[in-house]
PyMOL Python script that loads the backbone (N, CA, C, O; Angstrom):
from pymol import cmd

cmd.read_pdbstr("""\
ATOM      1  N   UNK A   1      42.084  50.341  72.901  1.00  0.00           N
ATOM      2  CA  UNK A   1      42.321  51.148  74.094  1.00  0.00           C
ATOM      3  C   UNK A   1      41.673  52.536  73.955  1.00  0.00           C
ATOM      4  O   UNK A   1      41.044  53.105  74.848  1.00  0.00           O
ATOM      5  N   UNK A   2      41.929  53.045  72.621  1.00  0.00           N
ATOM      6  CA  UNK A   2      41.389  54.233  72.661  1.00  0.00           C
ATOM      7  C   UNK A   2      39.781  54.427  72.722  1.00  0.00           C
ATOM      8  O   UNK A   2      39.279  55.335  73.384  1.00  0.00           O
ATOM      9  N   UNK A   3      38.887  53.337  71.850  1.00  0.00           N
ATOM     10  CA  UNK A   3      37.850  53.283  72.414  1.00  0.00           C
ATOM     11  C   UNK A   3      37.490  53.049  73.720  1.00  0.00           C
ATOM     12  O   UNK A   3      36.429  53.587  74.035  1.00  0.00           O
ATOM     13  N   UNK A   4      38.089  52.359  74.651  1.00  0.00           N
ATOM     14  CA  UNK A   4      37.661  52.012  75.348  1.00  0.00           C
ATOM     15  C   UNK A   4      37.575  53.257  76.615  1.00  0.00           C
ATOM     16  O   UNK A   4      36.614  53.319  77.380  1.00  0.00           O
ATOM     17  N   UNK A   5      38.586  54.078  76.666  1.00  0.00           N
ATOM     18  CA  UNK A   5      38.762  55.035  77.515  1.00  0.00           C
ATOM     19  C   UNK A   5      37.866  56.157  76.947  1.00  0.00           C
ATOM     20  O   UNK A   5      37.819  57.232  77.546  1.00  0.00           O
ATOM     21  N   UNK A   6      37.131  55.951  75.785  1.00  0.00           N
ATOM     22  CA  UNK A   6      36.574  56.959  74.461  1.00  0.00           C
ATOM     23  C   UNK A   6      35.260  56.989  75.525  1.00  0.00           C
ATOM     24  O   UNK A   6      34.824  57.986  76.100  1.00  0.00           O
ATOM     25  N   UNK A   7      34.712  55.472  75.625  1.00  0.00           N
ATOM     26  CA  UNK A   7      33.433  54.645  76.167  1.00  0.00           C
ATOM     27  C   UNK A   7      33.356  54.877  77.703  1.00  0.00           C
ATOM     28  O   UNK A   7      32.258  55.005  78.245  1.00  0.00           O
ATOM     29  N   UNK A   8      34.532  54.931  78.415  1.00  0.00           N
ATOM     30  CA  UNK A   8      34.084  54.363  80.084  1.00  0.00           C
ATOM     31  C   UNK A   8      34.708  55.818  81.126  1.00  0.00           C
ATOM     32  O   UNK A   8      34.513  56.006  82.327  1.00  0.00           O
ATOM     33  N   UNK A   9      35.434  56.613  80.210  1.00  0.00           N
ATOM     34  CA  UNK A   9      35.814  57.910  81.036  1.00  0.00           C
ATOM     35  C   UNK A   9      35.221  59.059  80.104  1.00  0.00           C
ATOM     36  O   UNK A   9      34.567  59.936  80.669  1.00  0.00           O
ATOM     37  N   UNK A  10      35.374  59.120  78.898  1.00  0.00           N
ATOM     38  CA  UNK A  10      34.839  60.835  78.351  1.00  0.00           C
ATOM     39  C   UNK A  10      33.729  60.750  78.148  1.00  0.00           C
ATOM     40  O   UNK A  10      32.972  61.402  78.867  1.00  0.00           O
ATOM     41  N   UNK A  11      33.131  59.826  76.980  1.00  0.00           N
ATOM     42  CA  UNK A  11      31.637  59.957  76.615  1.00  0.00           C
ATOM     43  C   UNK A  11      30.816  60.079  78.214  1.00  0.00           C
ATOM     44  O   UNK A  11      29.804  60.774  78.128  1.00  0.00           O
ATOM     45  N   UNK A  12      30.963  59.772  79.003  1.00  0.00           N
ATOM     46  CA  UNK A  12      29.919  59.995  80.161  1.00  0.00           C
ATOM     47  C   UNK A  12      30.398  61.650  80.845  1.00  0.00           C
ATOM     48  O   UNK A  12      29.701  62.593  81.221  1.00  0.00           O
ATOM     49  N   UNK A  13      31.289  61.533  80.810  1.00  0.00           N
ATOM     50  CA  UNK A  13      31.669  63.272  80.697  1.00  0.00           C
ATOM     51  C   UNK A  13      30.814  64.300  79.866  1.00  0.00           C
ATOM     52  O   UNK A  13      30.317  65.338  80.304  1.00  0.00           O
ATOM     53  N   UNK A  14      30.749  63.883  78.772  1.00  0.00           N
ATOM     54  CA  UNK A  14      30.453  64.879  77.571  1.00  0.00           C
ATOM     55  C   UNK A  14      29.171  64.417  77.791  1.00  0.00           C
ATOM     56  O   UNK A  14      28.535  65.414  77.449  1.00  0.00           O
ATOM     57  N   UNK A  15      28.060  63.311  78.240  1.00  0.00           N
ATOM     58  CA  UNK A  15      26.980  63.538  78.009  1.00  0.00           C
ATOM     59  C   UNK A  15      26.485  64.443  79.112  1.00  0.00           C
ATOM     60  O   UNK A  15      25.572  65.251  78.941  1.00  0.00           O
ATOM     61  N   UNK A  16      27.325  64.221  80.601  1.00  0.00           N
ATOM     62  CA  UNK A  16      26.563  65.209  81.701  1.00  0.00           C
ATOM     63  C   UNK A  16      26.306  66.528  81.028  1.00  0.00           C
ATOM     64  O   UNK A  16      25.393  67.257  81.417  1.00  0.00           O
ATOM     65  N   UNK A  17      26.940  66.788  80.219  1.00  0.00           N
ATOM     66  CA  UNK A  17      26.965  68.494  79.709  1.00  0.00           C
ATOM     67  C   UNK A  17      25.734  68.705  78.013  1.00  0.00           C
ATOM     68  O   UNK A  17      25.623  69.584  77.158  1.00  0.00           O
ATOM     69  N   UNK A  18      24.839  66.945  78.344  1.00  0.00           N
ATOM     70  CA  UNK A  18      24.014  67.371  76.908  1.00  0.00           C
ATOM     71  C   UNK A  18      24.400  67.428  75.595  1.00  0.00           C
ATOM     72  O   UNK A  18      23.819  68.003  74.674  1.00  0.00           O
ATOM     73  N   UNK A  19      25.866  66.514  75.554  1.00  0.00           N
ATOM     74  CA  UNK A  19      26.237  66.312  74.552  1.00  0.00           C
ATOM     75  C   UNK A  19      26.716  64.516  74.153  1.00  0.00           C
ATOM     76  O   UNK A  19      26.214  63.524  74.681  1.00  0.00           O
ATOM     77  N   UNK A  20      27.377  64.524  73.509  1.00  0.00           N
ATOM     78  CA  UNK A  20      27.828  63.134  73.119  1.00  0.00           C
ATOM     79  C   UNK A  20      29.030  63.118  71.965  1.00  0.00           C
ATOM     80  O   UNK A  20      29.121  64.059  71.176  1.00  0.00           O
ATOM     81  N   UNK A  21      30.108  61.789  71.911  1.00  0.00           N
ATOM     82  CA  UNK A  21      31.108  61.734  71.598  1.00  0.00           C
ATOM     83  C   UNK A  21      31.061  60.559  70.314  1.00  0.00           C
ATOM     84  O   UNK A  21      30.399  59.622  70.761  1.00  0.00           O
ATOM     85  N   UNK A  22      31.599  60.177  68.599  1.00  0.00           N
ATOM     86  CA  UNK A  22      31.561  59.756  68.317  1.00  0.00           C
ATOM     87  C   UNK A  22      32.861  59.183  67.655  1.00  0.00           C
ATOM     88  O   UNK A  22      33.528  59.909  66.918  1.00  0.00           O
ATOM     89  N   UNK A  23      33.230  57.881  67.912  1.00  0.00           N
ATOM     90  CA  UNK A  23      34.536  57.768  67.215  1.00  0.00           C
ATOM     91  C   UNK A  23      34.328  57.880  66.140  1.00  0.00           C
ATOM     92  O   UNK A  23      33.172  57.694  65.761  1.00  0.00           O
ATOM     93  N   UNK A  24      35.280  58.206  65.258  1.00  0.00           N
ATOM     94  CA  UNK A  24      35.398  58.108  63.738  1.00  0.00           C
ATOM     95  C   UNK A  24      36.583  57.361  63.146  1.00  0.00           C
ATOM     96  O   UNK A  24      36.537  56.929  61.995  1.00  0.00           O
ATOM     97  N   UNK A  25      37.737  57.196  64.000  1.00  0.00           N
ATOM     98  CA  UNK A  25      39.007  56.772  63.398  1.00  0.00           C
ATOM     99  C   UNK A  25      40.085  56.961  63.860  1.00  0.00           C
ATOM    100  O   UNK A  25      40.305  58.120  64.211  1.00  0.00           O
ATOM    101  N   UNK A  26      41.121  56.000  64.042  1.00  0.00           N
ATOM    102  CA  UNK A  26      42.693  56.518  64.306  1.00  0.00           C
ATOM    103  C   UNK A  26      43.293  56.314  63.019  1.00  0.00           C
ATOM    104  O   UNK A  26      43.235  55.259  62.388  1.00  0.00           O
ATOM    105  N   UNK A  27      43.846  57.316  62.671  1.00  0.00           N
ATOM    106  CA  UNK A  27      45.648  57.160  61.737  1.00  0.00           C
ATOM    107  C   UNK A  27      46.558  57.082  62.399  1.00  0.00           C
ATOM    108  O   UNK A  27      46.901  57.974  63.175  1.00  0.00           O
ATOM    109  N   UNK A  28      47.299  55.740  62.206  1.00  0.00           N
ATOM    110  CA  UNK A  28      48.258  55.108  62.973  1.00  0.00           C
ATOM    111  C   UNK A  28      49.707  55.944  61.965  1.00  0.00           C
ATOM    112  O   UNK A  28      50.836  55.888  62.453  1.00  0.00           O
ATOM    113  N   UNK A  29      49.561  56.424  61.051  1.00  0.00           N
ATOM    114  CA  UNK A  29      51.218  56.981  60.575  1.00  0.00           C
ATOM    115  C   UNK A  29      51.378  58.360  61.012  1.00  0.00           C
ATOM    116  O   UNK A  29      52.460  58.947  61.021  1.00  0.00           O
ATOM    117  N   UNK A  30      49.829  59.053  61.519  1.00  0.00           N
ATOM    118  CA  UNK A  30      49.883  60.508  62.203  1.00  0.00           C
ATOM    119  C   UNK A  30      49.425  60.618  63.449  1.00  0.00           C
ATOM    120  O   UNK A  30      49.494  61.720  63.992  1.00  0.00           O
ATOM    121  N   UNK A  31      48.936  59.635  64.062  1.00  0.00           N
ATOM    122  CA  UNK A  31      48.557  59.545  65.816  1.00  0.00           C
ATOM    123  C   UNK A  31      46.884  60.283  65.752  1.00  0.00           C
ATOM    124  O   UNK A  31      46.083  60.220  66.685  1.00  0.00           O
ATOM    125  N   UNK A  32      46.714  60.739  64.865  1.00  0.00           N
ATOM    126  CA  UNK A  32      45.366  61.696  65.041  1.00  0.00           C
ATOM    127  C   UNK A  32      44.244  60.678  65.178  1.00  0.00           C
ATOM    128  O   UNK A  32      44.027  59.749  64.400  1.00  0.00           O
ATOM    129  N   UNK A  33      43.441  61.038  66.473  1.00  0.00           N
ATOM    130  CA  UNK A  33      42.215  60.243  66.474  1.00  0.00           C
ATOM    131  C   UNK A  33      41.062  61.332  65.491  1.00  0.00           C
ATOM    132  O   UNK A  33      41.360  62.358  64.881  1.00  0.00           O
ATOM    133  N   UNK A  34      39.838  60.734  65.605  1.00  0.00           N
ATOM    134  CA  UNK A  34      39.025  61.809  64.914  1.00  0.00           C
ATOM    135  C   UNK A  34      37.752  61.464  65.640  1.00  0.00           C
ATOM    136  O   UNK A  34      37.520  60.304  65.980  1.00  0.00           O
ATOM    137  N   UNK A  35      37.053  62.306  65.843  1.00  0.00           N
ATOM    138  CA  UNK A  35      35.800  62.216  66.577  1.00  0.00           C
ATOM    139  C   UNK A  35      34.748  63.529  66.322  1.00  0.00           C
ATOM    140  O   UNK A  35      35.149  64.681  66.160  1.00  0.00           O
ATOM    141  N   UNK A  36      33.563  63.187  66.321  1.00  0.00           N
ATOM    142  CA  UNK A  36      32.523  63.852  65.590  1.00  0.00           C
ATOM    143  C   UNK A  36      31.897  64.049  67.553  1.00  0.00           C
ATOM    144  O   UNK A  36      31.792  63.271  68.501  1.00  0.00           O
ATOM    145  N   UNK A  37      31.661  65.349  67.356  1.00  0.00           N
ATOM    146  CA  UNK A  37      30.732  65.947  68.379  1.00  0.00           C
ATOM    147  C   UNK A  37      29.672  65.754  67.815  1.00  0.00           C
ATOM    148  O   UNK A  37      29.400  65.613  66.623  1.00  0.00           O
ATOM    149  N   UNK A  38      28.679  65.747  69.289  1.00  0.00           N
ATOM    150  CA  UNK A  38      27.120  65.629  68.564  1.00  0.00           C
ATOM    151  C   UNK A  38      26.190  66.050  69.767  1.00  0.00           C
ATOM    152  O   UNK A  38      26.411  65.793  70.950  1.00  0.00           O
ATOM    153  N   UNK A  39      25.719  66.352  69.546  1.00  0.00           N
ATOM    154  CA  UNK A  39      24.102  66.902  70.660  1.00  0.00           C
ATOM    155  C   UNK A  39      24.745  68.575  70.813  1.00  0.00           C
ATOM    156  O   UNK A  39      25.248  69.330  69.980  1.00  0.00           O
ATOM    157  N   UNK A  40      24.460  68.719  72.273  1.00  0.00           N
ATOM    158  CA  UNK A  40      24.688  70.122  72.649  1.00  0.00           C
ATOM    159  C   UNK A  40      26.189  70.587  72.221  1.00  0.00           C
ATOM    160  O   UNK A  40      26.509  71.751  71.982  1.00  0.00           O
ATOM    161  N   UNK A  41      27.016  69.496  72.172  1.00  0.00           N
ATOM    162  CA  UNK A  41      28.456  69.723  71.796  1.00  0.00           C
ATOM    163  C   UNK A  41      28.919  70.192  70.373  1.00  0.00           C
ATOM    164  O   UNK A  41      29.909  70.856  70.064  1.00  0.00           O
ATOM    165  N   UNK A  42      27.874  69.631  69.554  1.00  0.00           N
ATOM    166  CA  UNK A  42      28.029  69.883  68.115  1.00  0.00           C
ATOM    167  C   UNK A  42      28.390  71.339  67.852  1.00  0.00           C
ATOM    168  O   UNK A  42      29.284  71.584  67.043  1.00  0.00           O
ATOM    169  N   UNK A  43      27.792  72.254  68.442  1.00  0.00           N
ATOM    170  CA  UNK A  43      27.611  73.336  67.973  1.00  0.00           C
ATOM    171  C   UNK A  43      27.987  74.541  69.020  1.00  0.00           C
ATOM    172  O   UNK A  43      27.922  75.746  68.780  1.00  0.00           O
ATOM    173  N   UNK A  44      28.393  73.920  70.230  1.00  0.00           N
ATOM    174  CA  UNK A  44      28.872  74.796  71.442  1.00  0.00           C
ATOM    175  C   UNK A  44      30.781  74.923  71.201  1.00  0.00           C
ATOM    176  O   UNK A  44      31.659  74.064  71.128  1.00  0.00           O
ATOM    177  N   UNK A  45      30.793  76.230  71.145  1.00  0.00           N
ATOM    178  CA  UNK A  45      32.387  76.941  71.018  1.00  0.00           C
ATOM    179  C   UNK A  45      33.213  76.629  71.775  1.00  0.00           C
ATOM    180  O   UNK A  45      34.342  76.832  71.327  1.00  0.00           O
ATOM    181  N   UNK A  46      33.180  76.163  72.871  1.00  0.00           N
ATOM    182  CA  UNK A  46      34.150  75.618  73.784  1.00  0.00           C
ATOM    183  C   UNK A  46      34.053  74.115  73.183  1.00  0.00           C
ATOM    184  O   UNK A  46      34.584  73.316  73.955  1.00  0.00           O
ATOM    185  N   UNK A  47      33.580  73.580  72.150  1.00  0.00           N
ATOM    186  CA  UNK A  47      33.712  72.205  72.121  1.00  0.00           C
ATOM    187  C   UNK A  47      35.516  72.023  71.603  1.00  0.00           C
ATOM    188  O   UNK A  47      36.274  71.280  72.227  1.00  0.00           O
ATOM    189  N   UNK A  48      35.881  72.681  70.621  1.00  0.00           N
ATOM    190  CA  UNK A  48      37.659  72.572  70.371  1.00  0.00           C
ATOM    191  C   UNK A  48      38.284  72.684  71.470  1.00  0.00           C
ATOM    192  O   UNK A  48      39.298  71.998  71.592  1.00  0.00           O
ATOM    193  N   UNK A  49      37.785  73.765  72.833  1.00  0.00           N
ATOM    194  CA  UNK A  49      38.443  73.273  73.707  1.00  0.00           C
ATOM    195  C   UNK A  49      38.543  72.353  75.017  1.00  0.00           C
ATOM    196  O   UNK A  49      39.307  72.310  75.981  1.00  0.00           O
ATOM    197  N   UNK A  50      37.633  71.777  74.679  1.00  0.00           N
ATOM    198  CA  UNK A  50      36.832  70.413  75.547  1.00  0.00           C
ATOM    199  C   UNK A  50      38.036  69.019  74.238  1.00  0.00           C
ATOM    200  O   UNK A  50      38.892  68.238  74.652  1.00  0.00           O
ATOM    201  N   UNK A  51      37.743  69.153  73.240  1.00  0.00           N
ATOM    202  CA  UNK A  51      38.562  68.102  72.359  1.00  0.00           C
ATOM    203  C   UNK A  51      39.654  68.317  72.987  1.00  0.00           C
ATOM    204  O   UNK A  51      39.996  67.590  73.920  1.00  0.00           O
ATOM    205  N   UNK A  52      40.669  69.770  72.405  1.00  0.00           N
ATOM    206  CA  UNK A  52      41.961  69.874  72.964  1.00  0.00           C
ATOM    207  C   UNK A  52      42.162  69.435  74.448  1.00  0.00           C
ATOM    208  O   UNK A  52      42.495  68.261  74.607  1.00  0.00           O
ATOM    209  N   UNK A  53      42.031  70.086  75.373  1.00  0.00           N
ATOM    210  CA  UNK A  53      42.842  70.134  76.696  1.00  0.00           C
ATOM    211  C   UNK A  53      42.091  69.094  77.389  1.00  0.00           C
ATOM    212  O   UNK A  53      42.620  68.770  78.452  1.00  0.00           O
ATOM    213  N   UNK A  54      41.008  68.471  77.101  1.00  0.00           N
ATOM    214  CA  UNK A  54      40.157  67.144  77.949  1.00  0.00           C
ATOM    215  C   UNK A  54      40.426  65.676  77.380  1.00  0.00           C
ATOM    216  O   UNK A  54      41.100  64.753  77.836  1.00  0.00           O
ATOM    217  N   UNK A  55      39.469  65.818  75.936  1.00  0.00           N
ATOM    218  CA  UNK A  55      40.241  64.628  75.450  1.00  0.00           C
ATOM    219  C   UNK A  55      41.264  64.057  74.796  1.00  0.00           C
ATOM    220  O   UNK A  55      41.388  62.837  74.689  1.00  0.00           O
ATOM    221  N   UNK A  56      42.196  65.053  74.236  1.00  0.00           N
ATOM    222  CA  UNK A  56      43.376  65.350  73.590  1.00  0.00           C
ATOM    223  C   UNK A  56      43.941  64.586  74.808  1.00  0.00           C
ATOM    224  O   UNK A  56      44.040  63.361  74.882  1.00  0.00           O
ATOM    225  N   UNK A  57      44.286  65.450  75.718  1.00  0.00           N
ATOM    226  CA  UNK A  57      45.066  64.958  77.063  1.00  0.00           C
ATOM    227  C   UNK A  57      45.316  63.783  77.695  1.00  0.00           C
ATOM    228  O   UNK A  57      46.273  63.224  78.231  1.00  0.00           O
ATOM    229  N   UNK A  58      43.851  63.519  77.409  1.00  0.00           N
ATOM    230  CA  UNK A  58      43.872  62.390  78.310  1.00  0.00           C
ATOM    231  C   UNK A  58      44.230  60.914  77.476  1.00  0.00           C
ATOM    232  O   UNK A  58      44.986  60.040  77.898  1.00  0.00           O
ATOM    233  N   UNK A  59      43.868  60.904  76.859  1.00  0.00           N
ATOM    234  CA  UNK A  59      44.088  59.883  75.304  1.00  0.00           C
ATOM    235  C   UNK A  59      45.740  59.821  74.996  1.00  0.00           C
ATOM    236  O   UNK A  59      46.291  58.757  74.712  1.00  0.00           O
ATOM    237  N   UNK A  60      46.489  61.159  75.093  1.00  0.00           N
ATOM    238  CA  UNK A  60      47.686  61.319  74.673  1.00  0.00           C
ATOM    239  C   UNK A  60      48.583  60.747  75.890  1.00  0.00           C
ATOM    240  O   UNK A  60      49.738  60.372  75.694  1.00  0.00           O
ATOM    241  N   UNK A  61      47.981  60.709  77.132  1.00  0.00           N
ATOM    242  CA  UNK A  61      48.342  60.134  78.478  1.00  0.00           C
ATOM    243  C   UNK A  61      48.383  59.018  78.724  1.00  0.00           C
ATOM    244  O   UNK A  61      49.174  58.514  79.522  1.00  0.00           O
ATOM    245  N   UNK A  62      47.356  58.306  77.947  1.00  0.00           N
ATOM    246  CA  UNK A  62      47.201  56.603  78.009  1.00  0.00           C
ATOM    247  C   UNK A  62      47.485  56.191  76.958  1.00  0.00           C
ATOM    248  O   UNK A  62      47.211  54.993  77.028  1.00  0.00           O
ATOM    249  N   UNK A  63      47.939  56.438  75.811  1.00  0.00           N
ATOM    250  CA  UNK A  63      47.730  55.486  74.798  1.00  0.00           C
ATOM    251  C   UNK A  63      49.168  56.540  74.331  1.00  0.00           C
ATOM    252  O   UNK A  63      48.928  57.741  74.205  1.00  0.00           O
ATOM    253  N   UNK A  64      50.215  56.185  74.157  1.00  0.00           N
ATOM    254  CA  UNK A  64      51.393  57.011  73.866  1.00  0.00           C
ATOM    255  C   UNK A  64      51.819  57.212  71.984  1.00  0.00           C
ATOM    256  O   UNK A  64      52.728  57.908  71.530  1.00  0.00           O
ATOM    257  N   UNK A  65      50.956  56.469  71.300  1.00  0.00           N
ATOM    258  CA  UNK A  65      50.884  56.524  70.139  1.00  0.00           C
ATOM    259  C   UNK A  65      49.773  57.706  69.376  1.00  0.00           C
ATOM    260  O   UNK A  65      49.729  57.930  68.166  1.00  0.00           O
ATOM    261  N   UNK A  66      48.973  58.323  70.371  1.00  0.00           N
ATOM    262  CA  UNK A  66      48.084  59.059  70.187  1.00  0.00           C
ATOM    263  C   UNK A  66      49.187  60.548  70.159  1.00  0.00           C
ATOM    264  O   UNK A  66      50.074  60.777  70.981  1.00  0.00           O
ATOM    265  N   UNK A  67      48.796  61.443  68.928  1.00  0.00           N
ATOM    266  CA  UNK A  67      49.565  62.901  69.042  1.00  0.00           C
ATOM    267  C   UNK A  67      48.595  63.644  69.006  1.00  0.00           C
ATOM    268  O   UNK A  67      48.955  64.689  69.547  1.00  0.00           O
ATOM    269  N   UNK A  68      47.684  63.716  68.723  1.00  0.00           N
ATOM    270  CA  UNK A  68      46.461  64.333  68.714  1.00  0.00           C
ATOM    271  C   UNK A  68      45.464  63.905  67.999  1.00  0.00           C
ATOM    272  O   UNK A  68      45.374  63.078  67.092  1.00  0.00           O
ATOM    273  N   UNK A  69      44.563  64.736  68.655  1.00  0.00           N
ATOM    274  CA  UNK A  69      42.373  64.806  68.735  1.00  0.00           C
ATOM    275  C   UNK A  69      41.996  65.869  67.538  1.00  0.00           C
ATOM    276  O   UNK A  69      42.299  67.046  67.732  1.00  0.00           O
ATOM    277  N   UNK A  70      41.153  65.393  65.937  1.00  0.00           N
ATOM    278  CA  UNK A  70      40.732  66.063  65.518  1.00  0.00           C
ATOM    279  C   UNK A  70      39.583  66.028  65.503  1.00  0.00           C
ATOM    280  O   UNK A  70      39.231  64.849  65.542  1.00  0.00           O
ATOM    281  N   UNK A  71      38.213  67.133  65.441  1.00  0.00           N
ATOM    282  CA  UNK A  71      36.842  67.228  65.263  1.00  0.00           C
ATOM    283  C   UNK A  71      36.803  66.846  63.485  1.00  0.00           C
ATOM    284  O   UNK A  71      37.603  67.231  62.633  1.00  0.00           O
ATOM    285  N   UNK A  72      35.632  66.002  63.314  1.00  0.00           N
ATOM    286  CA  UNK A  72      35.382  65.716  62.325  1.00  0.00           C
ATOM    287  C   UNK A  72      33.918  65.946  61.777  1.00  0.00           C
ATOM    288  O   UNK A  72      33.060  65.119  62.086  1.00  0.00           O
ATOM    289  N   UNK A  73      33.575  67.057  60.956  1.00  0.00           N
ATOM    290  CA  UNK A  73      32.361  67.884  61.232  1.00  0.00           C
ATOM    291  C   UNK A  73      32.044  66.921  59.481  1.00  0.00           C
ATOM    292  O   UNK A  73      32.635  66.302  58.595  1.00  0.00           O
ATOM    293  N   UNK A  74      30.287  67.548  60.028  1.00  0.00           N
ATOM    294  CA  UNK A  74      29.511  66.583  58.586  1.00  0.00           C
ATOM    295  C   UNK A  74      29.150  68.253  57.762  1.00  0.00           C
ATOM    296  O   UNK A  74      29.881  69.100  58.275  1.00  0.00           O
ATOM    297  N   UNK A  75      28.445  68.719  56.917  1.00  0.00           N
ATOM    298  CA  UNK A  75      28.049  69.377  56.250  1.00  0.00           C
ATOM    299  C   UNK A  75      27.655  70.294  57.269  1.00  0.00           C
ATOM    300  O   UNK A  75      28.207  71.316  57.675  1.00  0.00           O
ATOM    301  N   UNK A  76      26.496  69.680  57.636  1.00  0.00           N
ATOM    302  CA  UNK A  76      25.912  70.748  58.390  1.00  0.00           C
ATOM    303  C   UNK A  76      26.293  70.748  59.912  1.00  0.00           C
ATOM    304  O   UNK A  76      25.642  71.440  60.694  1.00  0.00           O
ATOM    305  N   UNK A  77      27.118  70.144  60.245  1.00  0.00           N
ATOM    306  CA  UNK A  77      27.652  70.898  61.249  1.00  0.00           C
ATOM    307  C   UNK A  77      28.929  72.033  61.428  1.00  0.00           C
ATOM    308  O   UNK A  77      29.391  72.639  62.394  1.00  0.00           O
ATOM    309  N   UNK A  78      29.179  71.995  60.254  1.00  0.00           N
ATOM    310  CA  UNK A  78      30.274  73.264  59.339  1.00  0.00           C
ATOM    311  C   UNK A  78      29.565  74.487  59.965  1.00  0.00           C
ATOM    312  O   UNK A  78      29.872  75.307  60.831  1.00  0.00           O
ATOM    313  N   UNK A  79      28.449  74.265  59.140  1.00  0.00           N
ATOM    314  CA  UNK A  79      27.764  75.741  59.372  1.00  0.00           C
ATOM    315  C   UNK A  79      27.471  76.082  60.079  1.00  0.00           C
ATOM    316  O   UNK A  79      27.708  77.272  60.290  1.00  0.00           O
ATOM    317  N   UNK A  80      26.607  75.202  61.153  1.00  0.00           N
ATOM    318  CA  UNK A  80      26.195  75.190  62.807  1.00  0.00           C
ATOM    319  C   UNK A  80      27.426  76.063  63.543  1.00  0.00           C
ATOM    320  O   UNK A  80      27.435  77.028  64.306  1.00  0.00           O
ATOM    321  N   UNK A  81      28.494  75.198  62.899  1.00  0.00           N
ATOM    322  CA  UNK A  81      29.881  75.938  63.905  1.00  0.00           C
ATOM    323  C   UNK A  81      30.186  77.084  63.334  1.00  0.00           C
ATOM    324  O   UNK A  81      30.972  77.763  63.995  1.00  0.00           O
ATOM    325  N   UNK A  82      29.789  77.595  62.200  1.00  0.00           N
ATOM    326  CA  UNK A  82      30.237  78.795  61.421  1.00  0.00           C
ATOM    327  C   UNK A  82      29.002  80.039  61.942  1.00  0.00           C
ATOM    328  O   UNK A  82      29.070  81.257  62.101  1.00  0.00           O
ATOM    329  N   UNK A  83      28.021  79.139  62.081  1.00  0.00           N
ATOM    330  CA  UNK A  83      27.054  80.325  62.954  1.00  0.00           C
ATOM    331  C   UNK A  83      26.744  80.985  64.023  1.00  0.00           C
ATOM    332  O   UNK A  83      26.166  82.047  64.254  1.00  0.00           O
ATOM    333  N   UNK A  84      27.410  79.867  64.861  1.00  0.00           N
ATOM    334  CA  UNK A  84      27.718  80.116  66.351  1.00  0.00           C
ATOM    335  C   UNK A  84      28.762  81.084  66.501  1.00  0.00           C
ATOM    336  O   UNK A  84      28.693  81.781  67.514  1.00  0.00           O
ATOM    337  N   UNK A  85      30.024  81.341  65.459  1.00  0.00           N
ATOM    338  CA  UNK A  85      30.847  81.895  65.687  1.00  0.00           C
ATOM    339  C   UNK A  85      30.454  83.089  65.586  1.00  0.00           C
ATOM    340  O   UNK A  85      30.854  83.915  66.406  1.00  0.00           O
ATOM    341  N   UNK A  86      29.494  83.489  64.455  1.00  0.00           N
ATOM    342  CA  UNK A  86      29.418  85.010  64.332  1.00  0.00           C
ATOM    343  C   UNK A  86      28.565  85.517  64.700  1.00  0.00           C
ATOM    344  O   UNK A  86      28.249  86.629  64.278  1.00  0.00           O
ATOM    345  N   UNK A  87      27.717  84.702  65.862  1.00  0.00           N
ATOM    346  CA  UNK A  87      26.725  85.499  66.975  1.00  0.00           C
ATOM    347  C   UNK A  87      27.139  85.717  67.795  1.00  0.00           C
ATOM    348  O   UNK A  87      26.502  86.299  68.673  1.00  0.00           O
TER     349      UNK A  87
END
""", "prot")
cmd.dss("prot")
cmd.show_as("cartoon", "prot")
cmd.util.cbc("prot")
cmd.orient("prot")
């Protein structure tokens, strides 16, 4: 379910805006999905709050086992996000 609403309502969301959405995983004993931003999203500051209040929400709305949406960053998108912050 969670992919599927991942696939047919957000990812086409997140690409109008030049970005894209990647599952990574649910933990079923903590509800946390995990998902890797990527394209324009990777590295744009409003992306935590595009996770939180968009797909957090909506996921936590349909699928009642879901407690929350974490970003799951690779190496270098650490820094990407660490650079953006202090420009």
């Amino acid at each position: 379910m969670i992919k599927e609403l991942l696939e047919t309502r957000i990812r086409p969301a997140v690409q109008d805006d030049g970005g894209d959405i990647e599952y990574r995983g649910f933990d079923p004993d903590t509800g946390i999905v995990k998902l890797k931003m990527q394209g324009a999203c990777s590295g744009c500051p409003s992306s935590s709050v595009t996770l939180k209040s968009g797909i957090e929400n909506m996921l936590m709305h349909y699928v009642p086992e879901v407690r929350g949406v974490e970003q799951e960053l690779d190496n270098g998108d650490e820094e990407t996000l660490l650079n953006s912050q202090m420009d």
